[in-house]
N, C-alpha and C positions, 0 to 999 in steps of 0.2 A: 063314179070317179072319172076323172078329166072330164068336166064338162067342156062343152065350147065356148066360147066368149062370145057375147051375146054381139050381134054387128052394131050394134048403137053404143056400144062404151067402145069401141074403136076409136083412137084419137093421135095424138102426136107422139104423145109420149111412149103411147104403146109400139108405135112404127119406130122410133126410133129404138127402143127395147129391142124390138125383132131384128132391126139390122144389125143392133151390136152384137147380139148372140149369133143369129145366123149368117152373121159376115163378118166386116172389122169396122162397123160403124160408116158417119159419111157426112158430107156435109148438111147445112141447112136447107139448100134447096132440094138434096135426095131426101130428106127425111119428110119436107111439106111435098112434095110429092106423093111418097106412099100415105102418108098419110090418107090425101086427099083420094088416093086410088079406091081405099078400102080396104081390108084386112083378106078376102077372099081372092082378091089379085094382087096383094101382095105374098100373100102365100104362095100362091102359083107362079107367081113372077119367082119366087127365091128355088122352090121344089122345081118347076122344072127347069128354070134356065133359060137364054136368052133362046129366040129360034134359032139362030145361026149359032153352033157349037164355037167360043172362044177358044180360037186355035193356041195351042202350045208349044211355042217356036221354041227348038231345044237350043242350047249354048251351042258353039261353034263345034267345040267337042267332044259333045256328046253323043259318039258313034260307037261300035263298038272294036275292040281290038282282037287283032289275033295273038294270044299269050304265046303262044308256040312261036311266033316272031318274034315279040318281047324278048323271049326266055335267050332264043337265038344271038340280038343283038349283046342282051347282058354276056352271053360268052364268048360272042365275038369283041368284045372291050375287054375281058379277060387274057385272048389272043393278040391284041395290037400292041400287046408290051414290047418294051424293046429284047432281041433276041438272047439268051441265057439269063433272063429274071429272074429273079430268087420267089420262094413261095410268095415270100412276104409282099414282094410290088405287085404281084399278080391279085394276089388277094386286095391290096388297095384299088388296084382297077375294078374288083367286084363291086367294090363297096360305094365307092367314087359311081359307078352304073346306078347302082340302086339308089344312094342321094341325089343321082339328077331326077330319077322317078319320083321319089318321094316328093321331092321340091315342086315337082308339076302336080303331081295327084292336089300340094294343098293349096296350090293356085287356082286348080280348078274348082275346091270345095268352097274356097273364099265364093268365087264366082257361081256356083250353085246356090249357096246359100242367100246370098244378092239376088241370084232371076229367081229365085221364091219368092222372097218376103218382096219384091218388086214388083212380082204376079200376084202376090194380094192386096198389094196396095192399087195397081191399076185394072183389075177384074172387073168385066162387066157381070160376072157370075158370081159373088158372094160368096155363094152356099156352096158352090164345088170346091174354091181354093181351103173353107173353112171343114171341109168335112176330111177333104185330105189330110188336113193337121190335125182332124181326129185321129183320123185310120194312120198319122204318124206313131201319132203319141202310141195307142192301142197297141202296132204291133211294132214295138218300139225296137228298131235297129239303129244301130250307130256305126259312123264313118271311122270311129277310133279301132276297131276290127276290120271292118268292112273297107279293106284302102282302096277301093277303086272308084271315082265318082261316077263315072259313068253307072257302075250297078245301083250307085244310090240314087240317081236320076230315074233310072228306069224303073226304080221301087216309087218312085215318086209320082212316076205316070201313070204305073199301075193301081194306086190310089186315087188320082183322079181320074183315071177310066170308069173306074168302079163305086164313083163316090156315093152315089145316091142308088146305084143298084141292089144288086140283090146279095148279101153278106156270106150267104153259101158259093155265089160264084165268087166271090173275093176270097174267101177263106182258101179253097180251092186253088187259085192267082198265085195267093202269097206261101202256099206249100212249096209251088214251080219258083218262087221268085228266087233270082239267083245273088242278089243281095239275102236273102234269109237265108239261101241256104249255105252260104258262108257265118254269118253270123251265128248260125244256131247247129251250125257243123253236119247238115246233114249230108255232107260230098265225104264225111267220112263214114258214115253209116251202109256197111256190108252186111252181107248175109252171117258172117260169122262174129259180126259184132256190129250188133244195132246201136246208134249213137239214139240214148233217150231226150237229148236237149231238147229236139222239134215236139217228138210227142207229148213230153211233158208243159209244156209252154202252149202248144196249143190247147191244150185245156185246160190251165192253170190261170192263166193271165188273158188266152186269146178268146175263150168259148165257153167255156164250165164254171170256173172259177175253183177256190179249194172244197174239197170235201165232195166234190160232186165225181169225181173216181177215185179209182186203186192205183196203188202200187202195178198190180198184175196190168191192168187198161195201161200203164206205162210203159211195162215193158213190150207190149202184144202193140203196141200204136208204134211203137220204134221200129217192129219189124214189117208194119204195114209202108213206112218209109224210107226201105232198103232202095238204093237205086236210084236216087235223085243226086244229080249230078249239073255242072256246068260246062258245057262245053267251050274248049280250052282255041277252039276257030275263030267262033263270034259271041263267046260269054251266055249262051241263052242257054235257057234251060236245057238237061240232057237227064234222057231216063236209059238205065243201064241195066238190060233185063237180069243178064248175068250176075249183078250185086241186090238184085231184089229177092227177097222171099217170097213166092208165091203160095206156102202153104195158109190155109185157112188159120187164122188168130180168133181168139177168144174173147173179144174186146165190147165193154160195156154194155156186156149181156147178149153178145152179136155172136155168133159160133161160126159165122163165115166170109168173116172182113178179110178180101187178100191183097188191099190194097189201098195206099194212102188215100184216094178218093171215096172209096167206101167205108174208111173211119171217119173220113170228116162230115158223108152222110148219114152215120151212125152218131155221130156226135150232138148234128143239127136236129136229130130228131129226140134228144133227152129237154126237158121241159127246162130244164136249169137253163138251158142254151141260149131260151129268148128270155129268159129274164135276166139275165148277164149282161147281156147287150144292149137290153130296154133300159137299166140300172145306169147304162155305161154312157149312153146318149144321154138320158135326162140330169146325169150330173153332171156331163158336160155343158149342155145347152140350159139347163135351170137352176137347179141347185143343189147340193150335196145330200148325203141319208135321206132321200123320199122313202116314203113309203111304202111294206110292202105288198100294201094294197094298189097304189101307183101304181109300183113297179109294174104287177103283175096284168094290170090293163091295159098297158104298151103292152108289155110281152104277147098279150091276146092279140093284139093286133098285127105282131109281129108274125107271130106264126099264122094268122089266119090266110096274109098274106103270103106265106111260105117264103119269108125273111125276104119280101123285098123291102129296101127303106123307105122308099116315099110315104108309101103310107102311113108308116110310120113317126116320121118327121111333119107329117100331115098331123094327126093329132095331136102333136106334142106343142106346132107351135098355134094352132087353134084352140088350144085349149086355155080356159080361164085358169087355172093352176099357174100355167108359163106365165102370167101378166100380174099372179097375185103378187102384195108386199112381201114372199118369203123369194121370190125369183127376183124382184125386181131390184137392179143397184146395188145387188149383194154378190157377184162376186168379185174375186179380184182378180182384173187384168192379169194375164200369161203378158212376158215380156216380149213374144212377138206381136198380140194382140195390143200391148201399148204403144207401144213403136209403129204399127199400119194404120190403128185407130187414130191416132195422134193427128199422124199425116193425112190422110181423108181429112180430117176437122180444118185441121188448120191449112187443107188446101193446097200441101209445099209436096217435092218430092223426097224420094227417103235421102239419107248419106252416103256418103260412097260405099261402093261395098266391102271394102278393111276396117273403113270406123264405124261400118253399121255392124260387122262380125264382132269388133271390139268390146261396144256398146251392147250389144245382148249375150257376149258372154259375161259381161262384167254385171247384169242383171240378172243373168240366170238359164238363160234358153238359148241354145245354138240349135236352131235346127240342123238336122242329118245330125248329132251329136249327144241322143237320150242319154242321162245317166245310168242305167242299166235296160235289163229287158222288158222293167215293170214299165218304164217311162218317165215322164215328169211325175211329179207327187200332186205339185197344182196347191191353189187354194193359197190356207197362209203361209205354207212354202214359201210361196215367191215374196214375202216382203222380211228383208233384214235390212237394219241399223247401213248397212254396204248398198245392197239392192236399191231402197231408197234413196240415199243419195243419189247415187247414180241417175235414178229417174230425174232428178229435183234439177241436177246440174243437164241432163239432154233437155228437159223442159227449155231451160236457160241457152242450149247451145242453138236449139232448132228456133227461138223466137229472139237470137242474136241480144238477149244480154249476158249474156256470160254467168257468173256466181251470182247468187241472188241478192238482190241490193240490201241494201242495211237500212233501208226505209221500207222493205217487203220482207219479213218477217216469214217462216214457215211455219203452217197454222193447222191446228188439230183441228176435227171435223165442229168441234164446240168453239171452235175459232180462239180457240189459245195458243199462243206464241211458243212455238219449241226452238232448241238452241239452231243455232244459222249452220248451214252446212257450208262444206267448203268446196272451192271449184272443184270441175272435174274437167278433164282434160277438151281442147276442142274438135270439134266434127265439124267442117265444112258443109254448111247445105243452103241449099235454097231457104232463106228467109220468108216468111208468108208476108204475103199484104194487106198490110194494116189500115190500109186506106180503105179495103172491102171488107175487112173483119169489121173495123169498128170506125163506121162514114161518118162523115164532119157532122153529119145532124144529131149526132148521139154526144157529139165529144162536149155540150155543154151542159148535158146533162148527164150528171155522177150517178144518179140511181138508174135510169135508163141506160147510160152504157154496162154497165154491171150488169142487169138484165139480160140485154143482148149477150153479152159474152156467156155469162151461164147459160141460156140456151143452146150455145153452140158445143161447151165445153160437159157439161153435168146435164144438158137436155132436160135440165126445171131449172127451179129458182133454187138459190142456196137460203139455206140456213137464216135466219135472224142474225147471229151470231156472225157467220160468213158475211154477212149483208153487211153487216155493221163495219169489219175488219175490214172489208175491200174499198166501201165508203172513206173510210179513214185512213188508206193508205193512198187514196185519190187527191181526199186534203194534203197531205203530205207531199205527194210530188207534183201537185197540180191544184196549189190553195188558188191562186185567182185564172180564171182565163179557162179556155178549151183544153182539152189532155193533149199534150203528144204520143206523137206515135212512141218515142222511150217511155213515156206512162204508160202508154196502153202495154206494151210488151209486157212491161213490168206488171200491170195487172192479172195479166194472162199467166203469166211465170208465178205468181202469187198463188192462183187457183188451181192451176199444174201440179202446186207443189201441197194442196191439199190429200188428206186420204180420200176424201170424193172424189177425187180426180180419177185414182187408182181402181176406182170400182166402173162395171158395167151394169 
């Protein structure tokens, strides 16, 4: 099971496969590049990373606060009322403190969300910004709890600290992290009342998955995480002996876990553990329901390693499995993945970052923003009758023709005509150049520019069908003479707005 791919069916298509999974894709000259590298350094080029660590310059403000100052200045705006104020105007001064906070917290999430999807669109590291936005989804916290962005940044680093590490010290990471431990409440968990949300979510969704403990391992893992606290100075972690239980717990057949580190080494050592995780990669990175025979040959390698990832990302993307017809061009774009891969392709930078927020909530995905603690759902989730538009009309905004012409048609993968969508609002951005997309030596030739473009676009040739539909809509806005550059756009926007498009 997982065999390796043999280094002689190494080719283009395959490098460009591995960059869309293990990054967000790129342009044509990245992809004939690796190609011509070889699959052996390009693996190692993606697992370990550039030699020099791409540094992670944080936004301006994200440093952290003293809350106990905070708390201070909100009372002291409570205090600068005018003298005999009634309850009631004091109380609007509270309130008036807290809407100026709010109003900053979501100017800064605008702007974290931006130096993200910004940092994977300009990474020299692929594979660290993509694995981060695993280990988002996996241990999915959200900003809609979580109001402080600064925690959600620092949950953000501490995912790509850890990206390609080792999943035991990560797990460990994100017990301390003090975005989770807001989110999953464990700064309310005392000795005389363990909150179960951590414990149970750590093994339900983070590590085990269902059926793999009790009830009892729930309540016995709550008391192993008495005492995780954040300090109210500078927001970092804080362990509070005094609200911890230190007696021995019962946990997953463990008779003497007395502490949240020694249940999550009691956790890593149940078999379920790497094959959760082995399960969790490979539908991320290949394809949904493998099998659990698959599964369980990652998971060997997982634990042989004693869960460091490399190696196991090392098999997974050497292996002929990841390059077969069930992996390849089947799945479907996550709306951050279309939006970075877009931009790689066509070369331009992203939107501003309010109409880039706009744009991926109105698709589906706000980073810092999971819909619950399971995460994104993924897959054919992310495409609705809304979602789709939506993509059809960014196609149309980032390649500067607006709604789609009424000579370019929106076309099922069998290259049939569906009904035209209608605009969608605009987004400001850098146009690509068209002059380097598609060079005057192509523009005389209709089957030759189509080529070209689906190379860059779908990384093969399309369809018969497609071929035909694109040809024909070249006749159409370019019956005699070289294409324009409004034809060529409009070409590109025609194949954008296919479901090919939508796949990687």
């Amino acid at each position: 099971m997982l065999m390796p791919l043999p280094p002689d069916q190494w080719d283009r298509a395959k490098a460009a496969h591995l960059l869309n999974r293990a990054g967000f894709g790129g342009a044509p000259a990245h992809i004939d590049s690796l190609a011509a590298s070889g699959m052996a350094a390009t693996v190692r080029y993606l697992i370990d990373g550039p030699a020099t660590p791409v540094a992670a310059n944080p936004p301006d403000w994200a440093r952290p606060r003293n809350l106990l100052v905070l708390r201070e200045q909100v009372q002291q705006a409570m205090l600068n009322v005018p003298a005999g104020a009634d309850a009631a105007m004091v109380q609007r001064a509270r309130q008036a403190a807290i809407k100026d906070e709010r109003k900053e917290q979501y100017l800064h999430f605008t702007d974290l969300i931006g130096w993200w999807v910004e940092r994977m669109r300009e990474s020299q590291d692929p594979l660290e910004e993509k694995m981060t936005l695993f280990w988002h989804g996996h241990f999915a916290t959200s900003a809609v709890k979580v109001k402080d962005a600064y925690l959600m940044w620092r949950q953000n680093q501490t995912f790509r600290e850890h990206a390609r590490g080792n999943f035991g010290v990560l797990v460990k990471a994100v017990s301390r992290d003090p975005a989770m431990i807001d989110w999953l409440d464990l700064r309310e968990s005392r000795v005389a009342h363990p909150n179960e949300n951590f414990a149970r979510e750590v093994m339900e969704l983070f590590t085990l998955g269902e059926g793999n403990y009790t009830e009892k391992d729930v309540t016995e893992g709550a008391r192993a995480f008495t005492g995780y606290r954040i300090s109210p100075q500078d927001q970092s972690f804080l362990f509070d002996p005094r609200q911890h239980d230190n007696a021995p717990k019962q946990f997953l057949g463990r008779g003497d876990v007395r502490d949240g580190d020694q249940a999550i080494d009691t956790i890593l050592a149940q078999p379920a553990c790497a094959r959760f995780i082995a399960r969790k990669l490979w539908t991320f990175f290949a394809y949904e329901n493998p099998s659990d025979a698959l599964v369980e040959t990652l998971a060997a390698t997982l634990r042989a390693s004693r869960y460091e990832t490399r190696p196991t990302l090392h098999r997974l993307f050497t292996s002929a499995e990841f390059y077969s017809p069930a992996a390849t061009r089947t799945q479907i774009k996550s709306p951050v993945q279309w939006v970075v891969q877009t931009a790689r392709e066509l070369e331009i930078t992203l939107p501003g970052r309010g109409p880039l927020q706009g744009a991926l909530r109105q698709m589906g995905q706000v980073p810092f923003n999971p819909p619950s603690v399971k995460g994104w759902d993924g897959g054919k989730a992310w495409i609705s009758t809304s979602t789709l538009l939506t993509r059809y009309n960014l196609a149309g905004n980032l390649l500067g023709t607006g709604p789609l012409h009424p000579a370019a048609p929106v076309l099922d993968d069998e290259g049939a005509e569906v009904p035209e969508v209608a605009a969608g609002p605009s987004i400001p951005t850098e146009k690509p150049d068209l002059q380097k997309l598609a060079p005057a030596a192509l523009r005389d030739d209709p089957a030759a520019l189509v080529k070209n473009l689906a190379a860059r676009l779908f990384h093969g040739p399309p369809s018969d069908k497609q071929q035909a539909a694109f040809l024909a809509y070249l006749r159409t806005v370019a019956p005699v003479g070289r294409a324009s550059d409004q034809a060529v756009a409009g070409l590109m926007h025609l194949m954008m707005s296919t479901p090919h498009f939508q796949l990687c």
